[in-house]
C-alpha positions as CSV (number, residue, x, y, z in Angstrom):
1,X,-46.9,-172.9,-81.4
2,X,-46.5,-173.6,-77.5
3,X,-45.6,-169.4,-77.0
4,X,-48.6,-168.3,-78.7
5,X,-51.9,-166.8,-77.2
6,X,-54.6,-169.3,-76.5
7,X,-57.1,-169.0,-79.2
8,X,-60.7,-170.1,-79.7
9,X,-62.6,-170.8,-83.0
10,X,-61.8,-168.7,-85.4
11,X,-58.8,-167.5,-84.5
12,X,-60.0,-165.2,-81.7
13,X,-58.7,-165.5,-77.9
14,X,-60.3,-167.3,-75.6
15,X,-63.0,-165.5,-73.1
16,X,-60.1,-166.0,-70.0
17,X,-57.2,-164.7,-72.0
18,X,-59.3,-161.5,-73.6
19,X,-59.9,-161.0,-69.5
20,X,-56.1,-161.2,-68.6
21,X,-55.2,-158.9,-70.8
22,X,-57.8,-156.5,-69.9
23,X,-56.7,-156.7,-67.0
24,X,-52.9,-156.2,-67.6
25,X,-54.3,-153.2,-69.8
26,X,-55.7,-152.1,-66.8
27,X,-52.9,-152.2,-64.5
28,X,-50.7,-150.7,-66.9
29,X,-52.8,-147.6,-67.2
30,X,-53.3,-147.2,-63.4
31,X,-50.0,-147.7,-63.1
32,X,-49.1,-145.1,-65.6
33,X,-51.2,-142.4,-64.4
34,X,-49.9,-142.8,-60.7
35,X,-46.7,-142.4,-62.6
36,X,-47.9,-139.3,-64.4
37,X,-49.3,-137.8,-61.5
38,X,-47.5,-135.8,-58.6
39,X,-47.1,-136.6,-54.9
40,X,-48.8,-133.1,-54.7
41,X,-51.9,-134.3,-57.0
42,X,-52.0,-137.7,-55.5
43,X,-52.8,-136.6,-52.2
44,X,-54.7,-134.0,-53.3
45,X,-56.7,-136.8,-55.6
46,X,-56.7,-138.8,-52.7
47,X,-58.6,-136.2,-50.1
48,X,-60.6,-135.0,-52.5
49,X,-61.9,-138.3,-52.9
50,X,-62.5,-139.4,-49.3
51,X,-64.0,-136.2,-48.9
52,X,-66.8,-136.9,-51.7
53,X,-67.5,-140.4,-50.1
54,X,-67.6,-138.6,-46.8
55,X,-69.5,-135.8,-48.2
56,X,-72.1,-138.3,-50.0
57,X,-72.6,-140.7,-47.4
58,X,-73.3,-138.5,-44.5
59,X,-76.0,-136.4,-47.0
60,X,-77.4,-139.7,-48.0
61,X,-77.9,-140.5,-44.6
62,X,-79.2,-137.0,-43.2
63,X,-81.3,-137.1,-46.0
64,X,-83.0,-140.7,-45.7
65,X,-83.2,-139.6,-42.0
66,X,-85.0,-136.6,-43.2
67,X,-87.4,-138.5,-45.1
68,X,-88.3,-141.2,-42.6
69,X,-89.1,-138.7,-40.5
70,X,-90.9,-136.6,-42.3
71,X,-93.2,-139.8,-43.4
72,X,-93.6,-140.8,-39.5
73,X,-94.6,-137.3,-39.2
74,X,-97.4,-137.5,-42.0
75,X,-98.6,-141.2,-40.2
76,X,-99.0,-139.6,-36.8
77,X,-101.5,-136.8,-38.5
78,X,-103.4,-139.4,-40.5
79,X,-103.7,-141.7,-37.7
80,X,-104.9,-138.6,-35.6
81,X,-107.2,-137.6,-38.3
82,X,-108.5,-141.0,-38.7
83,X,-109.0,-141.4,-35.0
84,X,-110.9,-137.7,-34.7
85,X,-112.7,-138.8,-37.7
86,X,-114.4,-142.3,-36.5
87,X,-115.1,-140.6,-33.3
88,X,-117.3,-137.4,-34.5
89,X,-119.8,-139.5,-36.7
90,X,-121.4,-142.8,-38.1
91,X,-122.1,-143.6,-41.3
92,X,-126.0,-142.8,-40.7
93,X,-125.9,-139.3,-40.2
94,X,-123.0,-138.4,-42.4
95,X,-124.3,-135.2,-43.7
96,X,-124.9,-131.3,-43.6
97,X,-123.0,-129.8,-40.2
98,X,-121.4,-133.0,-39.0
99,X,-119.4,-133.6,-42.5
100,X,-118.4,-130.1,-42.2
101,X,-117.4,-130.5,-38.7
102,X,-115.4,-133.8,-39.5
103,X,-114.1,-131.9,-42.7
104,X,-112.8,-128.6,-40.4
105,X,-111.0,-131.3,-38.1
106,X,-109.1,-132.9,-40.5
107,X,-107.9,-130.0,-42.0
108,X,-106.7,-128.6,-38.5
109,X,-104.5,-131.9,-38.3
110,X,-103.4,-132.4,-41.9
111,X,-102.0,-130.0,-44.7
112,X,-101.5,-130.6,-48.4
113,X,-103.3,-133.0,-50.4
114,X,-106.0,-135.2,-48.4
115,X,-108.2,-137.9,-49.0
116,X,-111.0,-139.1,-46.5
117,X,-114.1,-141.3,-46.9
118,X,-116.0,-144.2,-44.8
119,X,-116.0,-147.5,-46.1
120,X,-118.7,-150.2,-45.3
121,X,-117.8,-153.2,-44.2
122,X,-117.7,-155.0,-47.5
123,X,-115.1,-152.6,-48.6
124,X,-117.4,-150.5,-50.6
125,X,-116.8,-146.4,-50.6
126,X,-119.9,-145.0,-48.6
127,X,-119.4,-141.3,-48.9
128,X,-116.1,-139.5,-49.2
129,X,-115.7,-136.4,-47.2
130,X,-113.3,-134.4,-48.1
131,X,-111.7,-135.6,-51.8
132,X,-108.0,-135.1,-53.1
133,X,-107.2,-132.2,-55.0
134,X,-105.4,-133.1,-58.0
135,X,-105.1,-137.1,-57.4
136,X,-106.6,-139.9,-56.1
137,X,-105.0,-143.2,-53.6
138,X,-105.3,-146.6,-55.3
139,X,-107.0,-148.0,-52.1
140,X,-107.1,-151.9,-52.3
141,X,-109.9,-153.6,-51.1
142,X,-110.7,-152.6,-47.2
143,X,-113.3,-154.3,-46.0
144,X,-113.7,-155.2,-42.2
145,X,-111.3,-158.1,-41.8
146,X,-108.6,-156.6,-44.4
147,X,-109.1,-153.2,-42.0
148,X,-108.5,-155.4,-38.5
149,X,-105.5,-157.4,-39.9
150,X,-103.7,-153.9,-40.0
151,X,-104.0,-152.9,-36.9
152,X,-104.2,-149.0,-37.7
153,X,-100.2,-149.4,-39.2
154,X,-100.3,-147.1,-42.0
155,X,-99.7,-148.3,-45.5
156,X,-98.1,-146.7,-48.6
157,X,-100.2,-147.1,-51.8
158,X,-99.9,-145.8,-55.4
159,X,-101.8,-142.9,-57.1
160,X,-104.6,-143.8,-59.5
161,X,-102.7,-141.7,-62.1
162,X,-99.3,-143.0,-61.2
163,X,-98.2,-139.9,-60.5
164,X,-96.9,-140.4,-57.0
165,X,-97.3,-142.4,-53.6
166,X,-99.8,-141.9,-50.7
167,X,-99.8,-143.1,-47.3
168,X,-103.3,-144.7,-45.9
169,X,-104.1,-145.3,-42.6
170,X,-107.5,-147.1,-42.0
171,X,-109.3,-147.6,-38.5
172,X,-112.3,-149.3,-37.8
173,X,-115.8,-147.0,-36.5
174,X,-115.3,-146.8,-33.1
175,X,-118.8,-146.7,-32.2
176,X,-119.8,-150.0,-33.3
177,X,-116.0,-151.5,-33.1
178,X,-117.1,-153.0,-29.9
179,X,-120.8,-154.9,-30.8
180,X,-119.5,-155.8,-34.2
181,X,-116.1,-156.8,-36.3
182,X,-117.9,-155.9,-39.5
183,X,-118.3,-152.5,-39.4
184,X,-117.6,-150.0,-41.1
185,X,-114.3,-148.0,-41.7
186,X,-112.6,-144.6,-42.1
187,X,-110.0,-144.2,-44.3
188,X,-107.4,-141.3,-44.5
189,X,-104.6,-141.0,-47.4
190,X,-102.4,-138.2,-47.5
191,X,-100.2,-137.4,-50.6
192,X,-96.1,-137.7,-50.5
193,X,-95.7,-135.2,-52.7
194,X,-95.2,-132.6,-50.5
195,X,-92.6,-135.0,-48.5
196,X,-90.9,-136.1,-52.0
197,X,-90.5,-132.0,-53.1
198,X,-89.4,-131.4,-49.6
199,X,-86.5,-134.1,-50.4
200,X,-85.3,-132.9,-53.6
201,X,-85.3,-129.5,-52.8
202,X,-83.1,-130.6,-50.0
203,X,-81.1,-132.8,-52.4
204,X,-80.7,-130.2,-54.8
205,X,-79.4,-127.3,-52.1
206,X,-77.2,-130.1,-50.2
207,X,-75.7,-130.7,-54.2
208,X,-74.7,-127.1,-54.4
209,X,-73.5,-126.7,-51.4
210,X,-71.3,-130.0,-51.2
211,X,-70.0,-128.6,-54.5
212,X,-69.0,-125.2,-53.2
213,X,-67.7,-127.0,-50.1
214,X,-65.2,-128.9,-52.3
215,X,-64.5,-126.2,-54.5
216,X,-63.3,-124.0,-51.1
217,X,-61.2,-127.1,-49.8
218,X,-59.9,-128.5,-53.1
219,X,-58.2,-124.8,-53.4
220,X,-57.4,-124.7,-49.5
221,X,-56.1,-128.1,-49.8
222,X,-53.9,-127.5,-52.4
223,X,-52.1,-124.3,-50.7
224,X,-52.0,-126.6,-48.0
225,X,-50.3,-129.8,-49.3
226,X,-48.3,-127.0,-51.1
227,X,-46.9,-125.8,-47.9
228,X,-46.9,-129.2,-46.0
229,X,-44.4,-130.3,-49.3
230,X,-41.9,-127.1,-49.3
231,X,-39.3,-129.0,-47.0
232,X,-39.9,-132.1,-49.8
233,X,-38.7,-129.4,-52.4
234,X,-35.9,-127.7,-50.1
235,X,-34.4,-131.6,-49.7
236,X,-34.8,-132.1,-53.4
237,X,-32.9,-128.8,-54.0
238,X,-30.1,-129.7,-51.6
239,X,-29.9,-132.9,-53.4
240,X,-29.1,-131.4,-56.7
241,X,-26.8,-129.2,-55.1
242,X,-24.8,-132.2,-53.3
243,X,-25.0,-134.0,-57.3
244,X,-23.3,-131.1,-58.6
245,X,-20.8,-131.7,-55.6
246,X,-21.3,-129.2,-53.5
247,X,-21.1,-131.5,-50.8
248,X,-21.1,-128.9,-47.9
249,X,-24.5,-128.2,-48.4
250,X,-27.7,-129.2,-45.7
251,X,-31.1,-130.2,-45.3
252,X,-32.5,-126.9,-43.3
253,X,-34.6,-128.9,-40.3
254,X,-38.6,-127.1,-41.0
255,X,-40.4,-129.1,-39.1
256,X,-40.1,-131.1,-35.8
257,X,-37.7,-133.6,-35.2
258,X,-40.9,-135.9,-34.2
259,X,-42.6,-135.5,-37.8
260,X,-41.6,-137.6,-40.6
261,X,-40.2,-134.7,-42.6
262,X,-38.0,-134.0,-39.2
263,X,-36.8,-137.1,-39.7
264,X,-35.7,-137.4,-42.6
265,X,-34.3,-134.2,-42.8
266,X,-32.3,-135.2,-40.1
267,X,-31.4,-138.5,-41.3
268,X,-30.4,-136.9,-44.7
269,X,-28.4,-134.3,-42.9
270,X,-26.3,-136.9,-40.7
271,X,-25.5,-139.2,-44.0
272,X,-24.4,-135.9,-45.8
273,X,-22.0,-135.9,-42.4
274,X,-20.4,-139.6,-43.2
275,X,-20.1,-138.9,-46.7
276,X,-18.6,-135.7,-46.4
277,X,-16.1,-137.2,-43.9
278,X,-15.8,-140.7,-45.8
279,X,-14.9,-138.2,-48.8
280,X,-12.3,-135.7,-46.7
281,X,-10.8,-139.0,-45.5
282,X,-10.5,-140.4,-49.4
283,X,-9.0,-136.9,-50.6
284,X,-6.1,-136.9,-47.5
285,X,-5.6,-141.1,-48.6
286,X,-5.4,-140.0,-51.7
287,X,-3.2,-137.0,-51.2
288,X,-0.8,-139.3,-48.8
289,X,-0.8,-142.3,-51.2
290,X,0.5,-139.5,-54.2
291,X,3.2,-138.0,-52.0
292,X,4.5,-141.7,-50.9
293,X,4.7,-142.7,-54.5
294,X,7.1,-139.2,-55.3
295,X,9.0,-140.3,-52.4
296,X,9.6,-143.6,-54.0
297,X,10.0,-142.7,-57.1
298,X,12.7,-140.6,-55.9
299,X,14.4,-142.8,-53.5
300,X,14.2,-145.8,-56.6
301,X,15.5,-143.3,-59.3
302,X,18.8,-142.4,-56.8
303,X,20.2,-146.3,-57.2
304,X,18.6,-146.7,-60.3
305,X,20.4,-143.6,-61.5
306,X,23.7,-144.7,-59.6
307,X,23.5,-148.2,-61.1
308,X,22.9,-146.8,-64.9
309,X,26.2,-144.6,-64.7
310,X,28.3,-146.7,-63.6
311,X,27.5,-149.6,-66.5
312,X,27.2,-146.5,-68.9
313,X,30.7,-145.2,-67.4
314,X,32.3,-149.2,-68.0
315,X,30.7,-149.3,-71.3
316,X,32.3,-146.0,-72.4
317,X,36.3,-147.5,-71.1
318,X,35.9,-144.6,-68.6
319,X,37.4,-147.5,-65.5
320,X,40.6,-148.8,-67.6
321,X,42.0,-149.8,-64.3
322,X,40.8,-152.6,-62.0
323,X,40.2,-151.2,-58.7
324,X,38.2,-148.9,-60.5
325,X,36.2,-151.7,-62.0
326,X,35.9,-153.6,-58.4
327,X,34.9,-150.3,-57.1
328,X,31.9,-149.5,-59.4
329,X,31.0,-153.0,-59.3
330,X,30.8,-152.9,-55.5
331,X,28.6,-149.7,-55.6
332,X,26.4,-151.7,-58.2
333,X,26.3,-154.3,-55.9
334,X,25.2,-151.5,-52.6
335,X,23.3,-150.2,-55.2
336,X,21.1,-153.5,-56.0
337,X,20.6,-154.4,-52.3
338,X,19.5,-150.5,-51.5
339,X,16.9,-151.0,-54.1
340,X,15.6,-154.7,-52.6
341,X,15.8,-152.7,-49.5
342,X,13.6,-150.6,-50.8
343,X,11.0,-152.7,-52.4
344,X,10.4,-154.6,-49.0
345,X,10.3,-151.7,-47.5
346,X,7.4,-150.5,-49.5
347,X,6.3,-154.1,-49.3
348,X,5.9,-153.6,-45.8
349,X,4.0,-150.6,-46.1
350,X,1.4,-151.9,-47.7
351,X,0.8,-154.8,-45.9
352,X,0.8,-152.3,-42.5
353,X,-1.8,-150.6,-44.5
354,X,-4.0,-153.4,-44.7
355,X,-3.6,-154.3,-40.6
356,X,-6.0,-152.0,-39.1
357,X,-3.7,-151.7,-36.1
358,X,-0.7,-150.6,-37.5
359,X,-1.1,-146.7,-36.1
360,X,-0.4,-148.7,-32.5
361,X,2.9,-150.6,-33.7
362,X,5.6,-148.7,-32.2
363,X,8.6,-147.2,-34.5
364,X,12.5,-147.9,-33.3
365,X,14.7,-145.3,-34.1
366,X,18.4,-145.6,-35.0
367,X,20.6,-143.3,-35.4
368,X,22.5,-142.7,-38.9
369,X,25.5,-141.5,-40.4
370,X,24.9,-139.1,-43.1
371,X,28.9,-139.1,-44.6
372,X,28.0,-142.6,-45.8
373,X,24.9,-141.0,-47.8
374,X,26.4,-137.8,-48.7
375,X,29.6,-140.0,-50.2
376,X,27.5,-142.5,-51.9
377,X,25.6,-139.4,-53.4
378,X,29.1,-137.9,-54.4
379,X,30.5,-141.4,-56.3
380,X,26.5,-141.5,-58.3
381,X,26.9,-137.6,-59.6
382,X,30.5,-138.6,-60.3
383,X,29.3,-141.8,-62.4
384,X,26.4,-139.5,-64.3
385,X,28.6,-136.7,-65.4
386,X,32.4,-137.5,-64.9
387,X,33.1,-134.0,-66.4
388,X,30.8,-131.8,-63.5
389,X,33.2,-131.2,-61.1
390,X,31.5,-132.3,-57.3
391,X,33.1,-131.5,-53.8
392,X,31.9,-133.0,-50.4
393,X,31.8,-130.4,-47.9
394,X,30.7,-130.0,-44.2
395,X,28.3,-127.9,-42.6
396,X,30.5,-125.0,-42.3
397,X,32.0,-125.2,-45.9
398,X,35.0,-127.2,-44.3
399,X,35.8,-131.0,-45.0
400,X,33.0,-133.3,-43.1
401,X,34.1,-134.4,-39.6
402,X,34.3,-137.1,-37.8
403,X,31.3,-139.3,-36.6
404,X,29.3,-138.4,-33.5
């Protein structure tokens, strides 16, 4: 099928499909532990680990430092040695109070584990002076050429045993250097040991105290991204409490208005200000809208209820003359057009509602003459109840008067 897997012999995927989905495996567990992991852990995670590259780097570096130096330290004795060494004797007379002088002045300028001895010139050991202690250098072949094309640059060589590295330094008799390039040579190894147990000592102190160093700022960073993160949990518990609908309630402003958190305090804080006001401006619409529809559902119900006794009156023979038939038909008729009235009227309304201007169109006021009302009110109470006896009556209990 066209939507399966891309398979190989066998049955198995093929090498680039096993590799995608390793790698979508992949993603989906990074992605799942960065979800599983706080913004408090992640930073945390995230110094933590800058500080053990830091941390590694810069002790990797003082250390290989450290060791260079210490090596340059051991050439400059052996080439010192080496130089002291061709100068105090020849190979004729190497023996009784000059080897022990040469011996005494090489052990002024080195320490540790030294190897001297003259060559001749075909490379061959002569005599050696003053042997290692527990090991030996594997010297190559020195003979008077090999010993000119170094150029007195020390050299690193292996231990017969394997058991560790030397550095060599050979120079040329100085004495006959000048009438001959075949003479013979002095050749002084010292042992790296002492350099290499120097290094992992230091290694193995720089370990423990790296580790105690991230121990004291892992905890230290933790109260600290604690306290950096308080305002985070003070906005998250304001946000619960505006969910629940306290909407009254604020972001307190802990930090400066010029920090992130200051911002977005204050940015939570001024759209808590809209929303409160967006939803104080919805509850008074709201409230406004419910009172308007009362009020016109109570001036509808007034011809409605007008209109419904009078045909409920003519149905029940209560008009069996004609004028009083033309009469309740004309007060229908009022009726009807006080109720089209009406609906444009509300018609109006809303479309003023939807013109933003409307609070700017000016209102003209008439004036009105409430005996018309008050009589119309009179013949619709008459019309619901013919029996209920209903008077008209001015505003001191006398008949109404005339018009203004």
């Amino acid at each position: 099928m066209s939507g399966s897997p891309a398979r190989g012999p066998r049955g198995r995927l093929s090498p680039h499909r096993r590799v995608s989905l390793r790698g979508r495996l992949s993603l989906r567990k990074r992605l799942s532990l960065r979800g599983r992991l706080s913004l408090r852990g992640r930073l945390l995670a995230i110094s933590m680990l800058l500080l053990v590259v830091a941390l590694i780097g810069s002790n990797a570096l003082a250390v290989a430092l450290l060791q260079r130096d210490l090596v340059h330290q051991l050439d400059d004795r052996l080439r010192t040695a080496a130089t002291v060494a061709a100068r105090l004797t020849n190979l004729d007379d190497v023996a009784g109070d000059r080897t022990s002088r040469v011996r005494d002045t090489v052990e002024q300028q080195l320490t540790g584990d030294v190897h001297l001895a003259y060559l001749g010139s075909n490379g061959q050991v002569q005599r050696v002076i003053r042997p290692a202690a527990h090991s030996a250098p594997a010297l190559p072949r020195l003979d008077a050429a090999a010993v000119g094309e170094r150029g007195r640059r020390p050299f690193e060589v292996p231990a017969v045993d394997g058991g560790g590295a030397w550095r060599v330094i050979a120079v040329p008799y100085e004495g006959r250097e000048a009438r001959a390039s075949d003479g013979p040579s002095v050749v002084v190894a010292g042992s790296l040991a002492q350099v290499d147990g120097t290094i992992r000592q230091l290694g193995t102190r720089v370990l423990l105290i790296d580790a105690a160093v991230l121990a004291l700022l892992g905890v230290a960073g933790w109260f600290a991204v604690r306290g950096g993160l308080r305002p985070l949990r003070r906005i998250e518990t304001t946000a619960a409490a505006i969910a629940d609908g306290d909407l009254s309630s604020r972001v307190p402003e802990l930090a400066a208005s010029r920090t992130e958190l200051g911002r977005l305090a204050a940015a939570l804080n001024g759209m808590l200000d809209r929303i409160e006001e967006s939803d104080a401006a919805r509850a008074a619409a709201t409230d406004r809208m419910r009172r308007f529809i009362a009020d016109a559902s109570h001036e509808l119900r007034t011809p409605l209820f007008g209109i419904k006794g009078f045909t409920e009156l003519y149905r029940m023979g209560g008009m069996p003359e004609r004028t009083d038939v033309d009469t309740a038909m004309s007060r229908i008729e009022r009726e009807a057009a006080r109720l089209v009235r009406l609906v444009e009227d509300l018609l109006l309304l809303a479309r003023l509602d939807e013109y933003t201007g409307a609070a700017d169109l000016p209102l003209h006021l008439t004036p009105m003459d409430l005996r018309t009302l008050a009589a119309d009110a009179l013949h619709d109470l008459r019309a619901l109840d013919p029996r209920r006896p209903v008077t008209l009556t001015g505003p001191g209990g006398g008949p109404p008067g005339g018009a203004p």
